[in-house]
DRENROTI-73223 format. One record per residue (C-alpha): residue in three letters; x, y, z. Coordinates in steps of 0.05 Angstrom, whole numbers, plus 5000, padded with zeros to 4 digits. Layout:
ALAXYZ ...
This chain:
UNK584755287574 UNK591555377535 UNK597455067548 UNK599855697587 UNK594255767628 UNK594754977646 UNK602155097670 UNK600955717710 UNK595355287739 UNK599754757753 UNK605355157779 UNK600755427833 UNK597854737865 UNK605354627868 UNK607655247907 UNK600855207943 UNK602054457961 UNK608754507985 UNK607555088026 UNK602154758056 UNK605954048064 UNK611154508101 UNK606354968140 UNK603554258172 UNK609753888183 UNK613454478219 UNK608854328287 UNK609853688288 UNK617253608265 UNK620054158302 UNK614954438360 UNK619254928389 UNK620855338334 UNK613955408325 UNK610255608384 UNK616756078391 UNK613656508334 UNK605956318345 UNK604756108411 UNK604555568471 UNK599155078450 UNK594954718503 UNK590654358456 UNK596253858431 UNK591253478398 UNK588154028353 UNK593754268336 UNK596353548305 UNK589653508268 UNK590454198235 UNK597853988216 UNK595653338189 UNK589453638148 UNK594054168124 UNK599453618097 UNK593753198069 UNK591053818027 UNK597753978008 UNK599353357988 UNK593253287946 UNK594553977911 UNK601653647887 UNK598553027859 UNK592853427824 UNK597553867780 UNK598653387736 UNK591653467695 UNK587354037678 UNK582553737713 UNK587253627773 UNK588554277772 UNK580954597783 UNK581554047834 UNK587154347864 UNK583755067855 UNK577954767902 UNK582054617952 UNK587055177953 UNK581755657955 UNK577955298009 UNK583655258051 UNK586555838042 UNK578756218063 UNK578455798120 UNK584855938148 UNK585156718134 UNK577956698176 UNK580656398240 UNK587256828234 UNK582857448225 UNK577857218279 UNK582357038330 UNK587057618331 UNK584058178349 UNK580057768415 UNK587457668430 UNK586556818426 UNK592556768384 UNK598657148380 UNK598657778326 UNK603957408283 UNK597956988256 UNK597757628214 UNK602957428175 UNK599756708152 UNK592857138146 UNK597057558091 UNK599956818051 UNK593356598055 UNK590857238022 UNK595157187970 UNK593856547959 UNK586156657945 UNK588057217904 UNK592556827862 UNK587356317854 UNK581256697841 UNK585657127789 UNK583157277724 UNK581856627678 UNK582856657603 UNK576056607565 UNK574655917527 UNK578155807472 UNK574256127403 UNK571655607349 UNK573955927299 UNK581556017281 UNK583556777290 UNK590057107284 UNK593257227348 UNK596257887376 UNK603157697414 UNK603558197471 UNK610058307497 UNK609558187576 UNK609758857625 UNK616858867647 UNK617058887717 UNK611058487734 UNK614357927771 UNK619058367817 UNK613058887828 UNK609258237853 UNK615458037896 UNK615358757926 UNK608958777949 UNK608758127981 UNK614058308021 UNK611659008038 UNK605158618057 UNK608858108112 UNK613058698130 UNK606759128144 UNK604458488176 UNK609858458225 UNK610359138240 UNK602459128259 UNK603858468299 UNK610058818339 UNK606159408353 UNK600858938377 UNK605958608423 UNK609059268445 UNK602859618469 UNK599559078509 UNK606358988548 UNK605459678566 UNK599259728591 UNK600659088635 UNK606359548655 UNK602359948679 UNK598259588711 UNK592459658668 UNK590858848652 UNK585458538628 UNK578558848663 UNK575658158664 UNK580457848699 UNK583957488641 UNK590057638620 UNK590258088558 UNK594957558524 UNK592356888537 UNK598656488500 UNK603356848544 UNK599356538616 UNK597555828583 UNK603055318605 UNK603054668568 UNK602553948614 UNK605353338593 UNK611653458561 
């Protein structure tokens, strides 16, 4: 790998990490906030082990990207993590489990895999050759901005519309035909605190 390739590397497990230190330390730090955006939690104790794998991973992603090897490390586990949350997000949404704005995280976790799994520059050659100096596309980096943000905003606007149609239909007095309620985190009270 050249020296470019091992500081993009690096510069991912970093972001990765820290959003992943974050994304597990907002449940436990502040609760509130977020089962305001995703959802009552009755399972207090799963939810504390998903926070505290997430910081652990995290935190291992920030100590790998010091080394090339580190950083494949860190490409393990970013890539793991990130697969394995986008599958429950995208499981559990549409059986209406957990609350649409999962979409949102199933969209970072996306782009997360996608960052990874990226192309990778070829092995060095073994024999000296003269190198080409391309001049970067302009653009690249606020093009890449742009459509992350068009992707959460899609995101949310699916998740909304989500929200808005099932209210309706309870309006209406349509419910759930099995006797559940069509939005199981809006029923679910939480005991013990």
């Amino acid at each position: 790998m050249d020296t470019r390739q091992d500081r993009r590397g690096a510069a991912l497990a970093r972001a990765q990490g820290l959003f992943n230190i974050a994304g597990g330390l907002w449940p436990l730090v502040h609760p509130r906030s977020f089962e305001k955006i995703f959802g009552p939690k009755t399972d207090w104790w799963l939810e504390r082990t998903v926070a505290g794998l997430l910081v652990g991973a995290g935190w291992s992603q920030l100590r790998a990207a010091s080394s090339p090897q580190g950083v494949e490390h860190a490409r393990r586990i970013g890539v793991a993590t990130a697969a394995t949350l986008l599958a429950v997000d995208l499981t559990h949404v549409p059986t209406g489990r957990i609350r649409p704005t999962y979409l949102l995280d199933a969209a970072m976790e996306a782009g997360w895999i996608r960052a990874w799994l990226g192309p990778r520059p070829a092995a060095a050659p073994a024999v000296p050759t003269v190198r080409v100096i391309a001049r970067p596309r302009s653009g690249a980096a606020p093009a890449a901005a742009a459509a992350l943000v068009a992707g959460c905003a899609g995101g949310a606007a699916l998740a909304a519309r989500l929200l808005r149609g099932r209210s309706s239909s309870e309006r209406a007095g349509e419910g759930a035909p099995t006797g559940r309620s069509a939005e199981p985190w809006r029923t679910r009270e939480r005991t013990g605190r």
